[in-house]
C-alpha positions as CSV (number, residue, x, y, z in Angstrom):
1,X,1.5,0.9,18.8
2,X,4.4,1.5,16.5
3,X,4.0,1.5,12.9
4,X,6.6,1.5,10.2
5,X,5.3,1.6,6.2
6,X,7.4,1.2,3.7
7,X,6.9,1.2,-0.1
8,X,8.1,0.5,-3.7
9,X,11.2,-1.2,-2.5
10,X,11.4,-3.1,-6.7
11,X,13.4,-5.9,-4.8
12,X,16.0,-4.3,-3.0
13,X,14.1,-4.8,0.2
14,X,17.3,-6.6,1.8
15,X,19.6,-3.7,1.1
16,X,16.8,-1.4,3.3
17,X,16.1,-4.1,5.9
18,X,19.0,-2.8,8.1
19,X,17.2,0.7,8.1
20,X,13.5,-0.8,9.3
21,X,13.4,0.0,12.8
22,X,11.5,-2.3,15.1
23,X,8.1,-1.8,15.1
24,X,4.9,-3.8,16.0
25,X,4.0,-3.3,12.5
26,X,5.7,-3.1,9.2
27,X,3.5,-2.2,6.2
28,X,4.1,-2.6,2.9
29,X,2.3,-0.3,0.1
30,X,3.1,-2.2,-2.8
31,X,5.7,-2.4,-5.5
32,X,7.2,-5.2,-3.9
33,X,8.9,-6.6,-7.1
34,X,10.3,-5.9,-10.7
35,X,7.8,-7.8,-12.4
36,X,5.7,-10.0,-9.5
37,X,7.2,-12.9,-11.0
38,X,6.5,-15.6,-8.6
39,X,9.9,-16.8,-7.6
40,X,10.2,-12.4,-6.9
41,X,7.2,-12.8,-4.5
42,X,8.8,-15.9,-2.8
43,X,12.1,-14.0,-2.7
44,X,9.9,-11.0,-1.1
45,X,8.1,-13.5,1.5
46,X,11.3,-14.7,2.2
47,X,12.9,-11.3,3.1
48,X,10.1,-11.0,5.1
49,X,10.5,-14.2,7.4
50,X,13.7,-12.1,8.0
51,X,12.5,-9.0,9.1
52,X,10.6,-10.9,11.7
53,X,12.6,-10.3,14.8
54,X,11.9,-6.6,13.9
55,X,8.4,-6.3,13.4
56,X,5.7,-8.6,15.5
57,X,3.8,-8.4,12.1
58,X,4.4,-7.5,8.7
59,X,1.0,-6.2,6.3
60,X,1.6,-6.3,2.9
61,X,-0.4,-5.0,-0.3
62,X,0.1,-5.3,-3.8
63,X,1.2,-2.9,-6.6
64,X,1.4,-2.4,-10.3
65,X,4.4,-4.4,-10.5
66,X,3.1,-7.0,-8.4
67,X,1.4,-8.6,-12.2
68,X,1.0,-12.1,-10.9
69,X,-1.1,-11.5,-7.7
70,X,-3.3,-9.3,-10.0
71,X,-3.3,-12.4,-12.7
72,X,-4.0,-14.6,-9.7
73,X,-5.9,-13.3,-6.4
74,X,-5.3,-16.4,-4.3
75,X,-1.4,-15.9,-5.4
76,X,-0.9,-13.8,-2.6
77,X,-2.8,-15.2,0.2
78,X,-0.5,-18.6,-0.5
79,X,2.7,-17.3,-1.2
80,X,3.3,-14.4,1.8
81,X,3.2,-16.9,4.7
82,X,5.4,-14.4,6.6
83,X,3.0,-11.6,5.9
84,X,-0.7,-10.6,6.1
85,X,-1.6,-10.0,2.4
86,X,-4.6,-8.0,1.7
87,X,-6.5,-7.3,-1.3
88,X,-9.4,-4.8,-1.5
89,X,-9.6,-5.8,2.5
90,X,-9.4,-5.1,5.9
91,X,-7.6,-6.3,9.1
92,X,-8.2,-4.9,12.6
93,X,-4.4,-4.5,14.5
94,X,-4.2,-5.2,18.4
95,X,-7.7,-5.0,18.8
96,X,-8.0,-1.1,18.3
97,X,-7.5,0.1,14.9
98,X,-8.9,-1.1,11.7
99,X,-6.4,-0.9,8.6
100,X,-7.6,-1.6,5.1
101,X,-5.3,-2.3,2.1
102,X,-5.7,-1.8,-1.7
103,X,-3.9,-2.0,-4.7
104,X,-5.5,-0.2,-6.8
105,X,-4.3,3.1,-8.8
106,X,-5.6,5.1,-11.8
107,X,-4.8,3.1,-15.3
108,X,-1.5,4.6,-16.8
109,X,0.3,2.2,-19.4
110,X,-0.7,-1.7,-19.2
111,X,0.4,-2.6,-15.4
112,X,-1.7,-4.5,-12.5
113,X,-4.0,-3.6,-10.7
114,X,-4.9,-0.4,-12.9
115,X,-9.0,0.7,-13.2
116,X,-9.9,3.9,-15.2
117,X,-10.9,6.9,-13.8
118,X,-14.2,7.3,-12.8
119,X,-16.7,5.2,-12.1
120,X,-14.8,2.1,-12.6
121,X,-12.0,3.1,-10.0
122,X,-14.9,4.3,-7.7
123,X,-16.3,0.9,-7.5
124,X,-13.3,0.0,-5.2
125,X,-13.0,3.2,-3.2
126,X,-16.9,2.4,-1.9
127,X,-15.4,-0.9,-0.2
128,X,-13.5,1.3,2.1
129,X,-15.3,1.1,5.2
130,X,-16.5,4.4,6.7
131,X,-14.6,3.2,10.1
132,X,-11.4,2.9,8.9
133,X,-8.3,4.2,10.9
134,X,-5.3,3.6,8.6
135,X,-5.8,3.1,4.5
136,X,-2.7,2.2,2.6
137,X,-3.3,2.0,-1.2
138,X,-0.7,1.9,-3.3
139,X,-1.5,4.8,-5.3
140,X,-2.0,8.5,-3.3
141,X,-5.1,10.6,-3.5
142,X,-4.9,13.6,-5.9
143,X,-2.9,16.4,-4.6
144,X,-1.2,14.6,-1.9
145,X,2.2,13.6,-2.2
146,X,1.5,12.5,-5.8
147,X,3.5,14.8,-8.0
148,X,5.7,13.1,-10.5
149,X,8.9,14.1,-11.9
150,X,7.6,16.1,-14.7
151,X,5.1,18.3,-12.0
152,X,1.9,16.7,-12.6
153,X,-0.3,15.5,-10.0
154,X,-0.9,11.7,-10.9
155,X,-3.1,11.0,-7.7
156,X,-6.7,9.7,-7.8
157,X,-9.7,12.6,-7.5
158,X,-12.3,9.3,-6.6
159,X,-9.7,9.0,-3.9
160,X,-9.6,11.9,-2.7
161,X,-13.4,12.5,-2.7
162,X,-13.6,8.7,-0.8
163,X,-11.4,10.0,2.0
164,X,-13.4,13.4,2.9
165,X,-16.5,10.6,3.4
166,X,-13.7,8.7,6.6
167,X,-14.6,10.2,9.4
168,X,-12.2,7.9,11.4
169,X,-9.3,8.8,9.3
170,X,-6.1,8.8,11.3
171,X,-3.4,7.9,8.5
172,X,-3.4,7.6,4.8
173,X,-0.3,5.8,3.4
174,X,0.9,5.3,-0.2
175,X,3.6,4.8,-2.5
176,X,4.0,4.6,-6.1
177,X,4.7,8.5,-6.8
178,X,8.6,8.0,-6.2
179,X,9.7,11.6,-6.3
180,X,6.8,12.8,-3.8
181,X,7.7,10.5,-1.1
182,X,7.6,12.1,2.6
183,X,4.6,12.9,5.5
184,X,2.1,15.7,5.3
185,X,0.0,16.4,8.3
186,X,-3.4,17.9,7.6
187,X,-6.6,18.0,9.2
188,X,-5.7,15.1,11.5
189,X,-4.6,12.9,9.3
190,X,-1.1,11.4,8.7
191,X,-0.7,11.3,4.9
192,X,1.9,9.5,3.7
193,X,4.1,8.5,0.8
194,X,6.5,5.9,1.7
């Protein structure tokens, strides 16, 4: 099974489409838009209905951009008919691995999606099921790819904690920490920042 993730594209998702290889799936780790204005997200959709001849299926989360699907969480089911949108949910792919999706990150400045460290953020790292093979949140773990331009790790210690507990683990992949983007391989799992 070939896998292709891709992340934080802000709408310039057709000037990359030319560089997605084809793949059976393409992921998505949120940050699809500006602003998750819905006439972004139909743009998005759209683009996606274009990358179909590449990728038998295209998964798609949500990020801190993405405000509307946050605003409304049936938004995304209805608008990305060329996509499998998940939300704090799981999908199993050709019947072998399980791949769950979330948006969530740690609450910086007023964007979607946002929960404050600690026990509130924790609430939705329990959901992940123990079985999982591929996570893709939008934010990374702390200490793993998630260093930001100024040097500071930005990444989620509940996160982190959460995916010592997946015994399954085969790939964690993320976005949202632009300058840290790349793969680290460690202790059998794929992490990365796309």
């Amino acid at each position: 099974m070939k896998l292709c993730f891709i992340s934080d594209t802000h709408m310039q998702l057709g000037q990359i489409m030319h560089l997605i290889p084809e793949c059976d799936y393409l992921i998505h780790c949120g940050d699809m838009t500006n602003f998750g204005t819905i006439p972004e997200l139909e743009k998005v959709n759209q683009q996606f209905g274009q990358l179909l001849y590449k990728a038998k299926q295209i998964v798609c989360i949500a990020g801190n951009h993405d405000i509307q699907l946050e605003k409304d969480l049936n938004l995304g089911k209805q608008i990305f008919t060329n996509a499998i949108y998940l939300n704090n949910e799981g999908l199993l792919l050709s019947n072998m691995m399980y791949l769950y999706g979330s948006p969530i990150t740690p609450k910086f400045m007023n964007w979607a999606f946002m929960k404050t460290r600690g026990e509130e953020i924790n609430k939705y790292w329990n959901q992940i099921p123990e079985w999982v093979d591929i996570l893709v949140t939008h934010g990374p773990s702390f200490g793993m790819l998630d260093m930001n331009a100024r040097g500071e790790n930005c990444g989620c210690e509940m996160l982190k904690e959460r995916l010592k507990q997946l015994k399954k683990l085969k790939i964690h992949a993320q976005g949202h920490i632009h300058p840290s983007y790349g793969i680290i391989f460690k202790d059998g799992v794929s992490y990365i920042n796309a």
